[in-house]
C-alpha positions as CSV (number, residue, x, y, z in Angstrom):
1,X,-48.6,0.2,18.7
2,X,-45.0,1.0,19.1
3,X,-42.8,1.5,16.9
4,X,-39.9,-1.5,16.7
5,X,-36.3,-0.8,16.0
6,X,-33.8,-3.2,14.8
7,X,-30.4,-3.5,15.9
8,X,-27.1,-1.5,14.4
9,X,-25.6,-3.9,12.4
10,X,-21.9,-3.8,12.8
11,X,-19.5,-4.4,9.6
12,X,-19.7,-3.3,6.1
13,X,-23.1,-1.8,5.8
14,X,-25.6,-2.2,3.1
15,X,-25.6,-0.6,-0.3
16,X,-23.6,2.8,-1.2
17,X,-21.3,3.8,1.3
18,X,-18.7,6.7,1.8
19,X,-17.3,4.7,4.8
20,X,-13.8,4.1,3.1
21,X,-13.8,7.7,2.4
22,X,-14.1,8.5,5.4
23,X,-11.7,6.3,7.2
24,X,-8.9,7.4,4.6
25,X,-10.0,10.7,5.6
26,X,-10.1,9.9,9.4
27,X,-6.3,8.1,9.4
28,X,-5.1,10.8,8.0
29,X,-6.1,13.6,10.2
30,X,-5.4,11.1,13.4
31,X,-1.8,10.0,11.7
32,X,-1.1,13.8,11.5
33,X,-2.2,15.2,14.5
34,X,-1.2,12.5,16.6
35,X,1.9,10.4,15.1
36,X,1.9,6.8,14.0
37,X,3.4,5.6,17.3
38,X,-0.5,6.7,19.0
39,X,-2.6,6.5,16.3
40,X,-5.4,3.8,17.2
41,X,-7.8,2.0,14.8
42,X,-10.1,2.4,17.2
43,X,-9.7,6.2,17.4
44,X,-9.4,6.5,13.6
45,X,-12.3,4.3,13.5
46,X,-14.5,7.3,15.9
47,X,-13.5,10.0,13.8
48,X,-14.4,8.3,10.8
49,X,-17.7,7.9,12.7
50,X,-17.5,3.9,11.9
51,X,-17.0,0.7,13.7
52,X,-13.3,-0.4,14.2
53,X,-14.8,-3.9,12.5
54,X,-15.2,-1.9,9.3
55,X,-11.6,-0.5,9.4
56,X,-10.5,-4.0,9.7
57,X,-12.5,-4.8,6.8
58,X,-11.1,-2.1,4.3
59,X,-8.3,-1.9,5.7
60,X,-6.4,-4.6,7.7
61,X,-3.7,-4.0,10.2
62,X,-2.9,-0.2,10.8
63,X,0.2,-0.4,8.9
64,X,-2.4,-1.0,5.8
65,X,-4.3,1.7,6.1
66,X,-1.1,3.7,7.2
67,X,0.1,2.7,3.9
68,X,-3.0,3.4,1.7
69,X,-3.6,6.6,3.5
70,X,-0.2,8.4,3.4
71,X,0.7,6.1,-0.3
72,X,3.4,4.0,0.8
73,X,4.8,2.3,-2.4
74,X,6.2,-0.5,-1.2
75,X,5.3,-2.2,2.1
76,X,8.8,-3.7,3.9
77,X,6.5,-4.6,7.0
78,X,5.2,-7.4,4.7
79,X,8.0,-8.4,2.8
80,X,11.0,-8.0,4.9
81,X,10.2,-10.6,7.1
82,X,10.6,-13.2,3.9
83,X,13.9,-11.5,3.0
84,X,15.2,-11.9,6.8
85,X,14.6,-15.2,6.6
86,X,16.6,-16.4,3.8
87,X,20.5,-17.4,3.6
88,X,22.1,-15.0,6.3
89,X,25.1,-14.3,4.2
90,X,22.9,-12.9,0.9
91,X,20.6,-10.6,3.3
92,X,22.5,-7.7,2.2
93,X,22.2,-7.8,-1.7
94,X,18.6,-9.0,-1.0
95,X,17.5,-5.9,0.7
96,X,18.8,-3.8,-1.9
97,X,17.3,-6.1,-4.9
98,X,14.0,-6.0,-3.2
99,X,13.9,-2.0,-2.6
100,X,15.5,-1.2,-6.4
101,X,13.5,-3.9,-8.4
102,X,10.4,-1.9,-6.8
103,X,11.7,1.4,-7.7
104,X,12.5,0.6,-11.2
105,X,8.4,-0.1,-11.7
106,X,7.1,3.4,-12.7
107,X,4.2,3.6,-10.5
108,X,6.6,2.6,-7.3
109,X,8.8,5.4,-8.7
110,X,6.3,7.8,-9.1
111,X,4.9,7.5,-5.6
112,X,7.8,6.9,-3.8
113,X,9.8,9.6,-5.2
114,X,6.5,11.9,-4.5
115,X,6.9,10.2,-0.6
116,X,10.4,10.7,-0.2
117,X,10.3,14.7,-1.5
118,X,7.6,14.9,0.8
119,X,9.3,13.6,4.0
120,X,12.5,15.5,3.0
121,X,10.5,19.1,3.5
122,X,7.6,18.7,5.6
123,X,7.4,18.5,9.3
124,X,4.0,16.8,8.9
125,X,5.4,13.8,6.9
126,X,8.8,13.1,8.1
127,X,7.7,11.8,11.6
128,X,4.6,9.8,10.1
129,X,7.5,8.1,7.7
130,X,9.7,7.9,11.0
131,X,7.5,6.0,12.8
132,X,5.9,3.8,10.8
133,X,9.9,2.9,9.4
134,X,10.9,2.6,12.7
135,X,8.2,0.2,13.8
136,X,7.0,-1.7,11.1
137,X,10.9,-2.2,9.6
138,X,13.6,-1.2,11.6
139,X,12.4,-3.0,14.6
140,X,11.6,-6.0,12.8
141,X,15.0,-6.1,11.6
142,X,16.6,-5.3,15.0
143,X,14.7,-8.4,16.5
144,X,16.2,-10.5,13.6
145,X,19.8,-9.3,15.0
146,X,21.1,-10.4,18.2
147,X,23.2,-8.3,19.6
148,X,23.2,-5.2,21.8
149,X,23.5,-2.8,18.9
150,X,20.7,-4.4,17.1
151,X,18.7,-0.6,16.5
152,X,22.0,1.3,15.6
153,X,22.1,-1.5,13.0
154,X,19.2,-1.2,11.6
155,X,19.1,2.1,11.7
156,X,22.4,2.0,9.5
157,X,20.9,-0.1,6.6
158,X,17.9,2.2,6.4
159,X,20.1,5.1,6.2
160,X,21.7,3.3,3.3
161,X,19.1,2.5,1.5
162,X,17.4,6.3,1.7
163,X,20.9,8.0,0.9
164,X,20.8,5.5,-2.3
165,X,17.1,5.8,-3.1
166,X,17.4,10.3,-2.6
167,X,20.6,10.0,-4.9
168,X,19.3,7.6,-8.0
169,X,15.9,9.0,-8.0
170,X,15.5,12.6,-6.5
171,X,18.4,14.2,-7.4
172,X,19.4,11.7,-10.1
173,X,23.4,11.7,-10.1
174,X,24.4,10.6,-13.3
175,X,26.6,7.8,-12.4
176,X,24.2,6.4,-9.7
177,X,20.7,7.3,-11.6
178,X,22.3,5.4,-14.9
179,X,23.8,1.9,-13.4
180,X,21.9,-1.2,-13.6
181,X,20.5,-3.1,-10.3
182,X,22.5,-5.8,-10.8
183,X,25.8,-3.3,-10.2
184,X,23.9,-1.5,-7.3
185,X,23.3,-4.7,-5.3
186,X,26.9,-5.8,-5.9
187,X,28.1,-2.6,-4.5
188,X,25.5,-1.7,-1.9
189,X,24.6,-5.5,-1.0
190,X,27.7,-6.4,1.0
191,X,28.2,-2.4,3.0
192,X,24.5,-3.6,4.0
193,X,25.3,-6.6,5.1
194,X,28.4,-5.5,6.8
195,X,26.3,-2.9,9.0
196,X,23.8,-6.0,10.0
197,X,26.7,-8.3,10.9
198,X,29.8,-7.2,11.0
């Protein structure tokens, strides 16, 4: 009598499973070795020694599992897209209201002041920040821009907002770390939109 074998099932298998573990694991050895630019769900998928269907499961898009794996606070890949598309002329104050109302909630703080100390000093980090800023934001804002120095552009609003976020949280000047959001926008808001426009 031989001996019958059923097939492997594909998706989230059955019972106790370290498979998310793993993945986490997985994305961020691949994320570190090889960048987020050529990082693959399906390569992050064989090193986690799983189906690229369960990544999809746990995980989503890369940009969630980017996000899970390295602790991305905020995620601008999802919510930028919203801000972009509201009254042209308030873009500015709205990209600063959305970044410094997320800030001001502790646990946002606490990570992304643990992220940004991180990029600032490791060669690891600061490229896997680069590139997922640079494709899952900056781009998206450059394609909302149209005009030949749509990049440079972007590129100048997310220098903005990291000088800003680096001085009110990391090093915490006094005048910057102690005035309200409402004052920041106003200030901030309009040099923002300035770089996107003017």
């Amino acid at each position: 009598m031989t001996e019958r074998t059923s097939p492997k099932r594909r998706g989230r298998p059955r019972g106790v499973s370290d498979a998310r573990e793993r993945i986490i694991a997985a994305a961020v050895d691949e994320f570190g070795d090889h960048g987020y630019e050529a990082a693959t769900i399906r390569l992050i998928a064989a090193r986690a020694g799983v189906d690229s269907a369960l990544v999809h499961h746990y995980f989503g898009t890369k940009a969630d599992l980017f996000a899970e794996a390295v602790g991305i606070p905020l995620r601008p890949d999802i919510d930028v897209p919203g801000i972009l598309a509201g009254p042209r002329d308030e873009i500015g104050e709205r990209l600063i209201r959305y970044v410094l109302q997320g800030f001001e909630q502790p646990e946002i703080r606490r990570r992304g002041v643990m992220l940004l100390r991180t990029a600032i000093g490791s060669k690891l980090t600061t490229p896997l920040l680069a590139g997922f800023l640079s494709r899952e934001l900056l781009s998206r804002v450059a394609k909302s821009l149209d005009v030949d120095d749509a990049e440079l552009r972007a590129s100048l609003v997310a220098s903005q907002i990291a000088g800003m976020l680096i001085a009110r949280y990391v090093l915490r000047l006094p005048a910057l770390a102690g005035a309200s959001v409402d004052e920041l926008v106003a200030r901030v808001g309009p040099t923002v939109q300035r770089y996107l426009f003017d």
